[in-house]
Rosetta silent file (secondary structure, phi, psi, omega in degrees, C-alpha in Angstrom):
SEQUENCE: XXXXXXXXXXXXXXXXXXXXXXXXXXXXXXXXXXXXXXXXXXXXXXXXXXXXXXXXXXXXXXXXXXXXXXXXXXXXXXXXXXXXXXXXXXXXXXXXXXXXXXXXXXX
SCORE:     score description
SCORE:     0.000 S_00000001
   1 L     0.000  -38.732 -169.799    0.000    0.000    0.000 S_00000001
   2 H   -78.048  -85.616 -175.399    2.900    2.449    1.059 S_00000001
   3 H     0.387  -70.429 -172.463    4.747    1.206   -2.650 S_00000001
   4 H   -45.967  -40.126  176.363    1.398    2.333   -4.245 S_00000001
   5 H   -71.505  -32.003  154.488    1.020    5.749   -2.578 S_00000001
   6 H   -21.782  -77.117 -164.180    4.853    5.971   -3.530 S_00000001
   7 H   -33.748  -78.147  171.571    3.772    5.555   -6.821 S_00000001
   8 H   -23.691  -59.576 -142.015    1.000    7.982   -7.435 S_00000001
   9 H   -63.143  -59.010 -168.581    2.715   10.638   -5.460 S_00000001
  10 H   -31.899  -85.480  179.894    5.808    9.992   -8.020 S_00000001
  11 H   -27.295  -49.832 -175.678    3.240    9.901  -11.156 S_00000001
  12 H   -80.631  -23.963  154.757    1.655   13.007   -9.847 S_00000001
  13 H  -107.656    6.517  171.473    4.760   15.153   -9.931 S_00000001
  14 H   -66.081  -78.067 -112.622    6.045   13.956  -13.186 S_00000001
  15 H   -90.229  -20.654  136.289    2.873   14.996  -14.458 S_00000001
  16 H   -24.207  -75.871 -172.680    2.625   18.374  -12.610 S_00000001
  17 H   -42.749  -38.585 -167.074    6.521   19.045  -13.685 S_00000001
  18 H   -66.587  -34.445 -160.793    5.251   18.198  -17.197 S_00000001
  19 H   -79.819   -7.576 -154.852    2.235   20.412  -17.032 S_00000001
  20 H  -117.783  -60.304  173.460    4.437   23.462  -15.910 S_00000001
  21 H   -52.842  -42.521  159.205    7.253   22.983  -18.637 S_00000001
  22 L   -77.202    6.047  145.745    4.880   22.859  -21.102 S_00000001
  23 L   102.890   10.548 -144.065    3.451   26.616  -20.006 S_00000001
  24 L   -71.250  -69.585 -170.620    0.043   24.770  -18.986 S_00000001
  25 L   -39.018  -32.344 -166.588    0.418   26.922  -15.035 S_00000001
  26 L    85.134   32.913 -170.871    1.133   30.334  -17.124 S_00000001
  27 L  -102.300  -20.791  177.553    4.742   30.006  -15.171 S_00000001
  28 L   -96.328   32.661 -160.569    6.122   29.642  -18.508 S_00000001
  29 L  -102.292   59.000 -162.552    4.544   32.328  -20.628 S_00000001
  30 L  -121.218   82.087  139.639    8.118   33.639  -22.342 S_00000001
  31 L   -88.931  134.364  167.641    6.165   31.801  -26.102 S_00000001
  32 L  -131.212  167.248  170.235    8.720   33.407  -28.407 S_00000001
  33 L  -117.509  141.671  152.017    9.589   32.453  -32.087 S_00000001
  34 L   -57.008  133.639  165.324   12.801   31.798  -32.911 S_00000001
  35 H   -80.334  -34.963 -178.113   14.222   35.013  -34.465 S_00000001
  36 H   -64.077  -46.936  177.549   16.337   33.143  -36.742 S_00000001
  37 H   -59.169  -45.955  163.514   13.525   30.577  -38.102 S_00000001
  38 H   -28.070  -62.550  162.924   11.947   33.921  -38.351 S_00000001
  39 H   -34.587  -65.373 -158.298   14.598   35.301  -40.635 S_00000001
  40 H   -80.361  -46.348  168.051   14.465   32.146  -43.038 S_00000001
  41 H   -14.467  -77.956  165.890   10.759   32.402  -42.783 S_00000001
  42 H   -61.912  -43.954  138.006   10.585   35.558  -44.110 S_00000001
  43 H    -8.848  -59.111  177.489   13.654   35.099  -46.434 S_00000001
  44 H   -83.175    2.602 -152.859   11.325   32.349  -48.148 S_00000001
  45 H  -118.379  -11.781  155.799    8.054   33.994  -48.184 S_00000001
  46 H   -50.860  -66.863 -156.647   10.523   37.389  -49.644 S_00000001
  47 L   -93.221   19.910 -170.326   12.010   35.440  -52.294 S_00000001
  48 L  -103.289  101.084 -168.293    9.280   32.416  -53.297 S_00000001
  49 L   -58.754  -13.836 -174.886    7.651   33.470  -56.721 S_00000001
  50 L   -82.812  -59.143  168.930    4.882   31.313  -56.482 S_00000001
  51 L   -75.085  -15.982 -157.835    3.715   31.681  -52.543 S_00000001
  52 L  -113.303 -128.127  167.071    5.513   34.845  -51.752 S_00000001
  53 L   -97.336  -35.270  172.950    6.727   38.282  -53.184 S_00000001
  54 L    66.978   45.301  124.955    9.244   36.449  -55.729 S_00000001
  55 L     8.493  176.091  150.578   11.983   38.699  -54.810 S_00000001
  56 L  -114.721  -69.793 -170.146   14.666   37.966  -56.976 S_00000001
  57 L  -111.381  122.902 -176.271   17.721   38.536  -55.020 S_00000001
  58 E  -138.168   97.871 -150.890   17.571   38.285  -51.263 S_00000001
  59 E   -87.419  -18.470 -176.889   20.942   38.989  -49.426 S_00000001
  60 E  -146.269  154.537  162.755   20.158   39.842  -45.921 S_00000001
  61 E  -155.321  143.579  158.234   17.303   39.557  -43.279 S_00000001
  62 E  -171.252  127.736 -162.621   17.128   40.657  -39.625 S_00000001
  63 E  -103.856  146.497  169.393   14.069   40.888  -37.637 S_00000001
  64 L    98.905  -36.635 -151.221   13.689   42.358  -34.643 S_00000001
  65 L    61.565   23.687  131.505   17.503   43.193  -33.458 S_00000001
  66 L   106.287   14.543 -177.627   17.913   39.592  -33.333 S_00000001
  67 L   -82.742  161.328  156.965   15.889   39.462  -29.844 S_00000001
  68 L   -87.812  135.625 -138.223   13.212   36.783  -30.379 S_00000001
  69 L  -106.625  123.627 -164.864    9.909   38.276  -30.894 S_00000001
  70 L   -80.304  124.833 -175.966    7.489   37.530  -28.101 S_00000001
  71 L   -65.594  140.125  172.329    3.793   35.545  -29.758 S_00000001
  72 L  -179.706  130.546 -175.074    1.039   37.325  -29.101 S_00000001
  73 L  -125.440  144.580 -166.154   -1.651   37.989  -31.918 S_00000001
  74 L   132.436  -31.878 -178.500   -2.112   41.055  -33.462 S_00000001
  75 L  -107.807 -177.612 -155.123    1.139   42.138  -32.436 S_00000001
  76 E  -159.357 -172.090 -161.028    3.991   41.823  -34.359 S_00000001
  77 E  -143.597  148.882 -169.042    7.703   42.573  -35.442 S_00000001
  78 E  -120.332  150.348 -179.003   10.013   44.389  -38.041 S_00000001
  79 E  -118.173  145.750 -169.351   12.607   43.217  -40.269 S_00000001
  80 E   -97.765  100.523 -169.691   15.534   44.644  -41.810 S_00000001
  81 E  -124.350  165.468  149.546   16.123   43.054  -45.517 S_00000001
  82 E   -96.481  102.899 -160.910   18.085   43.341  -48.383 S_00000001
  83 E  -125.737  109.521 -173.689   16.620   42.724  -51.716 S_00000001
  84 L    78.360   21.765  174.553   18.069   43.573  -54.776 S_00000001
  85 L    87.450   -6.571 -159.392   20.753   45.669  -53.569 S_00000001
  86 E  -100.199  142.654  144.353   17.873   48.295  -51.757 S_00000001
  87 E   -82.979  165.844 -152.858   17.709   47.905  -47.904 S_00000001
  88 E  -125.998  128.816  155.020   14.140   47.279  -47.130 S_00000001
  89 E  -111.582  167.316 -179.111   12.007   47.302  -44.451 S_00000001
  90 E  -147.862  118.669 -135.134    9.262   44.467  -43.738 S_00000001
  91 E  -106.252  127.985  168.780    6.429   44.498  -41.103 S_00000001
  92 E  -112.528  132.146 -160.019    5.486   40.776  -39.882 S_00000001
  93 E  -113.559  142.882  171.678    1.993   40.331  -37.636 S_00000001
  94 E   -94.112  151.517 -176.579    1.350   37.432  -35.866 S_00000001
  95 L  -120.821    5.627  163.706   -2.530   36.193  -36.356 S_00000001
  96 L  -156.925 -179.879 -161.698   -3.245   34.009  -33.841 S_00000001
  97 L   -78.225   -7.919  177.096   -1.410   32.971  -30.175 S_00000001
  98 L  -104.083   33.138  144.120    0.231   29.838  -31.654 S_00000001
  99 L    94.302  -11.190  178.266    3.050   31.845  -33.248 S_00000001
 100 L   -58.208  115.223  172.329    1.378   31.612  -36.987 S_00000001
 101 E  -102.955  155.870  166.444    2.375   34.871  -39.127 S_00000001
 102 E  -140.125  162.575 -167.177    2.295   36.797  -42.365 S_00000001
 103 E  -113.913  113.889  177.030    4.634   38.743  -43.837 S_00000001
 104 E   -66.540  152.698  169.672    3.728   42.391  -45.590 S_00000001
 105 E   -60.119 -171.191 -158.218    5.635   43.152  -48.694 S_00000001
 106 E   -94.628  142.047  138.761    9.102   45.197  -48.714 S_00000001
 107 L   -78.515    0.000    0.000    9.138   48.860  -48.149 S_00000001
């Protein structure tokens, strides 16, 4: 009986620990994006003629100042690009709380 109660207790702070790491508690509510997958993100959705802007040449990107941009939606983050030899700027929004974005054309 003491083994069992062992058990539980054990079982019950895995799943606690689990529930906390995964931001479940709100102790964990730093959701960021990666600035860099940001970067290639935008990079592909710059330069993709079919899905994107179809960009031709696209030599630089940095979003941000290279902090990672905290999810939240509606608001959003700016990027620094190069395209074609022009610096650029490019305004990215997030649209919903799971980190999903679009990217405005170059400026």
């Amino acid at each position: 009986m003491i083994a069992g109660l062992f058990v539980v207790a054990f079982e019950a702070v895995v799943l606690v620990g689990a529930l906390w790491y995964f931001g479940h508690f709100g102790s964990r509510s730093t959701n960021v994006l990666d600035v860099r997958q940001a970067e290639a993100g935008v990079r592909q959705i710059l330069s993709d003629p079919i899905n994107g802007y179809g960009a031709n040449e696209v030599q630089a990107v940095e979003c941000n100042d290279g902090q990672n941009p905290r999810v939240k939606a509606g608001a959003g983050f700016s990027c620094r690009v190069r395209i074609n030899g022009a610096d650029r700027d490019v305004q990215v929004v997030f649209r919903d709380d799971a980190g999903t974005y679009e990217v405005d054309g170059p400026r």
